[in-house]
C-alpha positions in Angstrom: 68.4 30.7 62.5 65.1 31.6 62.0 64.0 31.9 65.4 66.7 34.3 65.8 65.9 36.4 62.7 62.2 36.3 64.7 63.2 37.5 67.7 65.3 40.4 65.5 62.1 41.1 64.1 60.0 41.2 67.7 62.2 43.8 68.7 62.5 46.2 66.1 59.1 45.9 65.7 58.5 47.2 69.7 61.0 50.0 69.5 59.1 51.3 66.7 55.8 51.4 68.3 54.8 55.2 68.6 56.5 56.8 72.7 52.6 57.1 73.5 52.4 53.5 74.1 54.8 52.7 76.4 55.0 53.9 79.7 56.5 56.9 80.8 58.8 56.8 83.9 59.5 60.5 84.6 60.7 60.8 88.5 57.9 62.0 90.9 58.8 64.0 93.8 57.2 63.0 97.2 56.5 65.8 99.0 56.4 64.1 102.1 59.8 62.7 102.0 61.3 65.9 100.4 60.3 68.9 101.7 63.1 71.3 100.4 64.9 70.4 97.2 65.8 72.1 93.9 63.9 70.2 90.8 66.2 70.2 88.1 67.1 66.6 87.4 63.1 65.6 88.2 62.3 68.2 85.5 60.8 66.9 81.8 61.4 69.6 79.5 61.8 71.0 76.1 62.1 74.1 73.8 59.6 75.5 71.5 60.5 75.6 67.7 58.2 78.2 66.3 54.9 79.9 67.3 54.0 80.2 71.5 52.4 77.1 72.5 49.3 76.6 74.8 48.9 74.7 77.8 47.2 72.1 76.3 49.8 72.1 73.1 52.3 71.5 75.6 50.9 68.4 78.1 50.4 66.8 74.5 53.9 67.1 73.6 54.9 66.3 76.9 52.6 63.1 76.5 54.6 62.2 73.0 57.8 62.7 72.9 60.6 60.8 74.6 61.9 62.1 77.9 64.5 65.3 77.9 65.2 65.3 81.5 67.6 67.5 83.5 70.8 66.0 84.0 71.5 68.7 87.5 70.3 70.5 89.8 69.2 73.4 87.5 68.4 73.9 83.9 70.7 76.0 82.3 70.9 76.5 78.1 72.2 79.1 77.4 71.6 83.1 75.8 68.9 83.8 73.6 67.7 80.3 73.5 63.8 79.5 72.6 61.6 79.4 75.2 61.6 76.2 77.4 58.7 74.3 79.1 59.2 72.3 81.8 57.3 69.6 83.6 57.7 68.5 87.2 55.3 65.6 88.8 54.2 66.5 92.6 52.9 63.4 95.1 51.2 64.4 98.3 50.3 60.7 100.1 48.3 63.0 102.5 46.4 66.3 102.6 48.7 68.9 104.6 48.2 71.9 105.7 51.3 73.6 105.0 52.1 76.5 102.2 54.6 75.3 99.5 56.8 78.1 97.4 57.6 77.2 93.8 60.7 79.5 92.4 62.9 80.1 90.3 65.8 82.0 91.6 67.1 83.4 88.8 66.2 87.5 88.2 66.4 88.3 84.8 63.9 86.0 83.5 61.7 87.9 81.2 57.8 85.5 81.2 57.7 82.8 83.9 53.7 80.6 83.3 52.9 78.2 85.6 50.3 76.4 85.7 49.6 73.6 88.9 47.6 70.8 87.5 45.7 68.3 89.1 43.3 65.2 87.7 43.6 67.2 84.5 42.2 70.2 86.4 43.8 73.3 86.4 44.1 74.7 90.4 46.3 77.3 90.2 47.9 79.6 87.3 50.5 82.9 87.9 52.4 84.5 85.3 55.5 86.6 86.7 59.0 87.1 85.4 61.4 90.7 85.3 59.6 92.0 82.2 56.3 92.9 84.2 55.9 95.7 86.7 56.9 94.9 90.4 53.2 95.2 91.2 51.8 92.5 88.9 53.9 89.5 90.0 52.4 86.5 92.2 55.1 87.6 95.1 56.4 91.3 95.7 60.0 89.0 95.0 63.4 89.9 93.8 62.4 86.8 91.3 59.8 84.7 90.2 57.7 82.8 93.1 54.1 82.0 94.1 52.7 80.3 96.9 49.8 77.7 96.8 48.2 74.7 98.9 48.5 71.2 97.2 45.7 68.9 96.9 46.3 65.1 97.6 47.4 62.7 95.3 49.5 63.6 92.4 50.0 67.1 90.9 51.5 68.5 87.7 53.7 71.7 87.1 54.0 72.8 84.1 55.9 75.6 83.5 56.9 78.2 80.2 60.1 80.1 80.3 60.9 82.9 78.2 64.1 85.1 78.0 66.7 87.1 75.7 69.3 87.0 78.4 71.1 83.7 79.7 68.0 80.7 80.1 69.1 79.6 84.1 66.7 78.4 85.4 67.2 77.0 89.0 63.7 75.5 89.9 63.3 75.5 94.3 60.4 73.5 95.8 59.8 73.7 99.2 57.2 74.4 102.5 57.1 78.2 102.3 58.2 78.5 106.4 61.4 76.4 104.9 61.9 79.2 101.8 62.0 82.0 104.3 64.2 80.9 106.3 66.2 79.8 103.1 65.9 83.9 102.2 67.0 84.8 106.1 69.9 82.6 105.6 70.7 84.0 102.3 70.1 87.7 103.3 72.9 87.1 106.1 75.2 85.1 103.6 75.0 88.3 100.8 74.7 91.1 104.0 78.6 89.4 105.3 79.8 89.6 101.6 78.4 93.1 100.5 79.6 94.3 104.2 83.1 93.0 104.2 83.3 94.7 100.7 81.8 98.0 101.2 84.3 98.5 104.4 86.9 97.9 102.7 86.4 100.1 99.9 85.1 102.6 102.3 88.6 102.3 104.0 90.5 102.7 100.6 88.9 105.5 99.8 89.5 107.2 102.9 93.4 106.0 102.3 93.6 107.8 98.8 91.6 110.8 99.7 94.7 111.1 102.3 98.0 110.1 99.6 95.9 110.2 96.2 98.3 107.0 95.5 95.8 106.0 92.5 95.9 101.8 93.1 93.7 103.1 96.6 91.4 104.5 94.5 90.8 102.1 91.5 90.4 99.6 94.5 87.8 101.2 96.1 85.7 101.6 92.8 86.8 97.9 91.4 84.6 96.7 95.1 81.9 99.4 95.0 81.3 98.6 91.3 81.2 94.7 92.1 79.0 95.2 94.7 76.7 96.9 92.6 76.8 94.5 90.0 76.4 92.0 91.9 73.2 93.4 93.6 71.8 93.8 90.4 72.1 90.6 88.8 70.7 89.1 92.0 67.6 91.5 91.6 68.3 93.5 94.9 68.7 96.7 93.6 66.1 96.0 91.4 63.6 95.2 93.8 64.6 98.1 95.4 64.8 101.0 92.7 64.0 99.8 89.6 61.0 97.5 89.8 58.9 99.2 87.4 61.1 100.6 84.8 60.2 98.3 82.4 60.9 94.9 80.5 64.5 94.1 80.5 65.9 96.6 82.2 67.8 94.5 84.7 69.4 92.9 81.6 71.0 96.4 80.9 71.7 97.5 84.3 73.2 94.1 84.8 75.4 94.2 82.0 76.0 98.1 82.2 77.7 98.0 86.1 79.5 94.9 85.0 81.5 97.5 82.8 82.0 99.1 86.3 83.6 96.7 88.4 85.8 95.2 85.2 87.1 98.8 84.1 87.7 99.3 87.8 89.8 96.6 88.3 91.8 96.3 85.0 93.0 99.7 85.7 94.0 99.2 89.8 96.0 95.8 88.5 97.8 98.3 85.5 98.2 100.8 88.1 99.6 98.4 91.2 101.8 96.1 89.3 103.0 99.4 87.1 103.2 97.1 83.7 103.7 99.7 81.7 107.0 100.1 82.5 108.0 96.2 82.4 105.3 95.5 80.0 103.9 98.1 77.9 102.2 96.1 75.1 100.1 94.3 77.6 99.8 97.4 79.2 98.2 99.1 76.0 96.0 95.5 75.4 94.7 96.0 78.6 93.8 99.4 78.1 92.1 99.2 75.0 89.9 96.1 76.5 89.1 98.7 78.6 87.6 101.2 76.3 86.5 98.8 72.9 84.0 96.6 74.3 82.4 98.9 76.4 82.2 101.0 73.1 80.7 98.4 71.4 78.3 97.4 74.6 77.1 101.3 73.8 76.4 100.8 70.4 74.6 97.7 70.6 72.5 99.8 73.4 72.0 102.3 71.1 70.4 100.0 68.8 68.7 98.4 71.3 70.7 95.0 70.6 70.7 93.3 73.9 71.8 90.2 72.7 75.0 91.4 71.2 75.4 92.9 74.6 74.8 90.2 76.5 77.8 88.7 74.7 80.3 91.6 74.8 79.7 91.8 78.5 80.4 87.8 78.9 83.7 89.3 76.9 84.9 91.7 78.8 84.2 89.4 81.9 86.1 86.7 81.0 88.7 89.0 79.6 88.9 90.7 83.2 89.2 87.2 84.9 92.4 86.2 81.7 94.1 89.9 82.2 94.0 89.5 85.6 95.7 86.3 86.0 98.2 87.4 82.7 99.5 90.9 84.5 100.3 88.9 87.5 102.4 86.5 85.4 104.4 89.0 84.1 104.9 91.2 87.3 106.4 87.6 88.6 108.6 87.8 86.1 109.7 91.0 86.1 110.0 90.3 90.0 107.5 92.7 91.0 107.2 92.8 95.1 103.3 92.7 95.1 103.5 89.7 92.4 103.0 86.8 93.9 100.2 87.3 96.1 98.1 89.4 93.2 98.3 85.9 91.4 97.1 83.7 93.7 93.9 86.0 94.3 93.3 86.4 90.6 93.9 82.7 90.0 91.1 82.2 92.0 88.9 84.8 91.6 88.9 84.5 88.0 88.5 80.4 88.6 85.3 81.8 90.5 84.0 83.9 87.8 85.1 81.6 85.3 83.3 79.0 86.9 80.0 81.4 87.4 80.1 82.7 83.9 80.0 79.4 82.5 77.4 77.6 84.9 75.2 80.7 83.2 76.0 79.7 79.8 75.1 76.3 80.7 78.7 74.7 80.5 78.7 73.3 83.9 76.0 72.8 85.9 74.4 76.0 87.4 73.2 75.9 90.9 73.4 77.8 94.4 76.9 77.6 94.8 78.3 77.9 91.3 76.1 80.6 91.1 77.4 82.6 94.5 80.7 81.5 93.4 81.8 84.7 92.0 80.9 86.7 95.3 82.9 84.1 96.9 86.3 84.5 95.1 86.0 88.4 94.7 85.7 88.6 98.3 88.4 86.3 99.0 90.6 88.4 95.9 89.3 91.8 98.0 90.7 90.3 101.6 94.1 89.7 100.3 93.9 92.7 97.8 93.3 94.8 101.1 96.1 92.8 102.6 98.4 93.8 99.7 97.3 97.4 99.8 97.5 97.6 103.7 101.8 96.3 103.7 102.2 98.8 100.4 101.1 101.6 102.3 103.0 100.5 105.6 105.9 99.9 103.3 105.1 103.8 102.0 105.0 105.0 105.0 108.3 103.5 106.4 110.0 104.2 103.5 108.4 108.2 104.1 109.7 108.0 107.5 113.0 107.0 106.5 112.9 109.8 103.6 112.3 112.3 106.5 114.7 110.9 109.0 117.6 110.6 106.1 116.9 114.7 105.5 117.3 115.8 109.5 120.2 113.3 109.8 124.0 113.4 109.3 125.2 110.6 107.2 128.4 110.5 108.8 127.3 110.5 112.5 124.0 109.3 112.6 123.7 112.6 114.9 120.4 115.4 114.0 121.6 117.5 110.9 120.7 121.3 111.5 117.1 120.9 109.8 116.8 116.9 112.4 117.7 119.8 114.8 115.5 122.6 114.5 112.5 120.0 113.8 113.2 118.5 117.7 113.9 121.7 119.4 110.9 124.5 118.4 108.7 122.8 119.5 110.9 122.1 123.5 111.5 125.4 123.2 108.1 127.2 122.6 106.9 124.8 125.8 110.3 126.1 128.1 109.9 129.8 127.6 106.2 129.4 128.1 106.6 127.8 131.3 109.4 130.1 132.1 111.9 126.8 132.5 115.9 126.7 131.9 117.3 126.0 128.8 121.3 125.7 128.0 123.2 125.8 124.8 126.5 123.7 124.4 128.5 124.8 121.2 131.6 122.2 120.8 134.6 122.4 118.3 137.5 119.5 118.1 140.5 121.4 118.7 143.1 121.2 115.6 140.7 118.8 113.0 142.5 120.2 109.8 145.8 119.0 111.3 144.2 115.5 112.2 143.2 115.8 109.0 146.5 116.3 106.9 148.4 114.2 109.0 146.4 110.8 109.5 144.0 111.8 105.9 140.4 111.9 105.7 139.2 108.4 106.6 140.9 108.8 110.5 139.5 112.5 110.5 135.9 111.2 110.1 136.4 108.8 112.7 137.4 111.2 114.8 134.2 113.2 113.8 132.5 109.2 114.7 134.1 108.6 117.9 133.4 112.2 119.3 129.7 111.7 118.3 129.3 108.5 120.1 130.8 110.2 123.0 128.3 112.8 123.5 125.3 110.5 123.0 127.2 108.4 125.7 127.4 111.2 128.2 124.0 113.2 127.5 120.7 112.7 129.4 117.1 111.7 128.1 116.1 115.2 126.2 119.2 116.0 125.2 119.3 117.2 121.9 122.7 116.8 120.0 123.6 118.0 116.4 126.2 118.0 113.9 126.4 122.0 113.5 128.7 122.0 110.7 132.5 120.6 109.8 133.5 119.9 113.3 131.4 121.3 115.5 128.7 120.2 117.5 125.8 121.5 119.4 123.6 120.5 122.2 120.4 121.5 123.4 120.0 121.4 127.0 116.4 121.4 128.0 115.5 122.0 132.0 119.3 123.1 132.4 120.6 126.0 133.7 123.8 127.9 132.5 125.6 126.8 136.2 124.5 122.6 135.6 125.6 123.2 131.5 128.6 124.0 132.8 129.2 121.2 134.7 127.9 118.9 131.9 130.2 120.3 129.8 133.3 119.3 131.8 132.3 115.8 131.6 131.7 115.8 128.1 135.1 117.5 127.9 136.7 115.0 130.3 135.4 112.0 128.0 136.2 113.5 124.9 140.3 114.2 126.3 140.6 110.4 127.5 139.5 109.0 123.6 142.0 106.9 121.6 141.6 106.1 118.3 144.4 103.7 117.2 144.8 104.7 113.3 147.3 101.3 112.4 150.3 103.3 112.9 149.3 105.6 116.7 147.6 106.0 119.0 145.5 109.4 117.9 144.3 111.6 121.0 142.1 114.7 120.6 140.8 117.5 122.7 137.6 119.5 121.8 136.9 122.9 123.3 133.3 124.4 124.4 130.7 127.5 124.3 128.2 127.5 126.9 125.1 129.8 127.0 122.0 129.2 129.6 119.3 130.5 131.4 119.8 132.0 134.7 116.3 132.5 137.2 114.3 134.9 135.7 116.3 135.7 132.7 113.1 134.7 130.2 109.9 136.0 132.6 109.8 138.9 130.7 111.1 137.7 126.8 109.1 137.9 123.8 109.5 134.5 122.5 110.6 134.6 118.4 113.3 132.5 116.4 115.8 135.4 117.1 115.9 134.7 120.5 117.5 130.8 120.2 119.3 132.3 117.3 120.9 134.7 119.7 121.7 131.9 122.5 123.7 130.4 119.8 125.4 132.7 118.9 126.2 133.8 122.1 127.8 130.2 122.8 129.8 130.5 119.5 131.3 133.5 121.1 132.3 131.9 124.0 133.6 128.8 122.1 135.7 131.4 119.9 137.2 132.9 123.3 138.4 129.2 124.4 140.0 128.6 121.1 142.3 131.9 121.6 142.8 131.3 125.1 144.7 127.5 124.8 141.4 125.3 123.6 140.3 122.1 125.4 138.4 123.9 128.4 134.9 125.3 128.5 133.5 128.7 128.9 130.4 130.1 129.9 129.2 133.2 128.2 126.6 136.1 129.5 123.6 135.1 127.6 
């Protein structure tokens, strides 16, 4: 009993020795085993309570206190954190030649120190970060990153972090040939992304410049306005126009065009899903998401409050991904055609930016690929948006088509109506009497249709008006132009026909139409029809000035006729003096 009470005694008395006395076991990173790798679970680090600390304040510290180590790939804490210091330990078994680029890949890091320590020598100190001029960083970089030769042996990096906007902090060490071709690789990967984007708002935009259909539109600037936001906060655009415009103004430009891409799209879903007339309370929510934040992201500008920014902007983002996913729900219900495939995209492009967003807010862990994983599921969304788009506007257009065709056609007959008519023949007719070629006219009227009428009642008379229709399609040749004139008569346009071969045709037609049975339940119902002619002889056109009058003339030229075989007995045909 006692010895145990002893050995109780032994070890409390060794866990309370001070950290300095035992040994530290911090991971060290061999350089000649690794030589590309992001540092984040080798890294020691903590935050600073009060004032700035010094180098020297900091290896102390470092020296002291237990081990806070990085559980991931990349540090990430969090907005408007303290600043963080971070320690990494470098082995080189042998001296190398070979460059080796220290970054950290994330742009809106205000202060960046480092400082490269070796046998408690300093051999190398930068200071960088977005809040000094383009100019006075270690690398003309889109973020922080210096170069520098390591000594053999072991080296320290120490490094100080400072930043009002999200504290990510995605630590690369690798042989500088190896970074650059990590940035090549990288330049193609964003260069595919930003392309496929642009062309396809580029390709919307010519689309709604043509129909002004808004959804086109809204498209176009919901992918322009992501691609702009998404160049900023990865400090291309930065880098290329705004590198010396001051400390954190990448924060506001990022935040600022992510009002772009979110207004943008909340507005194309509203617009393509047309809640407002299934839905109109979300309709209104959506709206005013819309317009408040952004409100209040103005104000807080105003006041120069970039936290409170910073937070209304991680609002309205995740808003944007919930509303997206929400409007597609209840277009589903409401059994909207474009429903379905609108909420698989924004299930996972708001998965995407979900998962993004909170990798920056250190939730889960932040690294290359939850980082690019908002590019990734907005281009996938923008695909199968474009998809969506691309069968609504076919889907327009057919249903345009069959608008127009519906307005030249005869319900009844299925034959050209007289506007179907005068649409397909101007244009045959400007080419004939330009080219001095025959045309013919064909004006045909069922003989006695009021009696077939009265006697056998309206539903034999129109298939009469049916039967007769299919007959003339049946007998005409390619070119042939046929239309329900009016009531019961028909006409046809004969291009390349002269009045002697119209004549002829219209004996057949005649022939077909006398030999038609109908049974009607009760008889057998036979009809005759009776026909106008009026066509070209040689020469006739040489000399005529070509206006509408003149086809209106034909026409009625061929009624005339038609009215002389109805006096004469009906069911023959007779050609007039055009």
């Amino acid at each position: 009993m006692h010895l145990r009470s002893l050995l109780l005694c032994l070890i409390f008395a060794v866990l309370s020795l001070p950290v300095s006395g035992i040994e530290r076991k911090q991971a060290i990173i061999d350089l000649s085993q690794q030589k590309s790798l992001t540092a984040g679970e080798y890294a020691n680090f903590f935050q600073e309570s009060s004032a700035p600390l010094t180098l020297e304040q900091a290896i102390e510290r470092f020296d002291t206190s237990p081990l806070n180590m990085g559980s991931g790939q990349s540090l990430s804490l969090g907005i408007s954190v303290s600043p963080v210091w971070l320690k990494v330990r470098l082995l080189l078994p042998e001296n190398e030649d070979p460059l080796y680029r220290f970054s950290v890949e994330t742009p809106w890091l205000d202060y960046i120190d480092a400082w490269l320590v070796h046998n408690g020598k300093i051999i190398k100190q930068v200071r960088g970060g977005d809040a000094l001029a383009y100019s006075d960083r270690p690398m003309q970089y889109r973020y922080f990153a210096f170069e520098s030769p390591l000594p053999e042996g072991e080296t320290m990096l120490y490094m100080r972090v400072e930043t009002i906007g999200p504290m990510a902090i995605p630590l690369y060490i690798s042989e500088a040939k190896l970074a650059t071709q990590r940035d090549v690789s990288s330049g193609y990967q964003y260069g595919f992304l930003y392309g496929i984007m642009v062309a396809l708002a580029v390709y919307n935009l010519i689309i709604y410049s043509s129909i002004r259909h808004k959804e086109y539109g809204l498209y176009a600037l919901y992918l322009l306005g992501f691609v702009a936001n998404s160049l900023s906060y990865t400090g291309q655009l930065h880098t290329w126009i705004t590198p010396d415009w001051g400390p954190y103004f990448q924060d506001w430009m990022d935040i600022f065009l992510m009002i772009t891409y979110s207004i943008a799209g909340l507005h194309f879903a509203r617009v393509l899903l047309n809640t407002r007339f299934y839905a109109p309370l979300l309709d209104k929510v959506t709206t005013a998401v819309t317009v408040v934040i952004p409100i209040g992201m103005i104000i807080s500008a105003t006041f120069n409050q970039l936290t409170i920014a910073l937070l209304l902007a991680f609002i309205l983002n995740s808003s944007f991904a919930i509303l997206f996913i929400v409007l597609g729900q209840q277009a589903l219900k409401h059994n909207v055609p474009a429903a379905r495939l609108f909420l698989i995209c924004s299930v996972t492009a708001a998965t995407c930016i979900c998962i993004s967003t909170a990798a920056v807010w250190g939730l889960v862990p932040y690294n290359d690929f939850t980082f690019k994983l908002i590019e990734l599921g907005v281009a996938f969304e923008a695909i199968f948006l474009a998809f969506l788009l691309a069968q609504r506007f076919r889907l327009a257009e057919i249903e345009k088509q069959l608008a127009v065709r519906s307005a030249r056609q005869d319900a009844l007959t299925g034959l050209n109506n007289r506007t179907g008519f005068e649409h397909l023949v101007h244009p045959i007719w400007h080419q004939h009497v330009r080219r001095k070629r025959d045309i013919s006219l064909v004006l045909i009227d069922i003989d006695h249709f009021k009696k077939i009428n009265d006697q056998y009642g309206h539903a034999i008379g129109d298939e009469v008006l049916r039967c007769v229709a299919a007959l003339l399609e049946h007998g005409s040749r390619r070119g042939d132009i046929i239309a329900r004139w009016g009531g019961e008569e028909f006409l046809l346009f004969l291009p390349d026909t002269s009045e002697e071969q119209a004549n002829q045709h219209a004996e057949r037609l005649r022939i077909l139409i006398e030999d038609a049975v109908i049974d009607s339940g009760e008889a057998n119902i036979q009809f005759t029809a009776s026909f106008g002619v009026c066509g070209t002889k040689e020469g006739l056109l040489a000399d005529t000035t070509l206006t509408e009058d003149v086809l209106e003339h034909m026409i009625n030229v061929a009624d005339k006729a038609l009215y002389d075989v109805k006096q004469s007995g009906r069911n023959s045909v007779r050609v007039a003096n055009c």
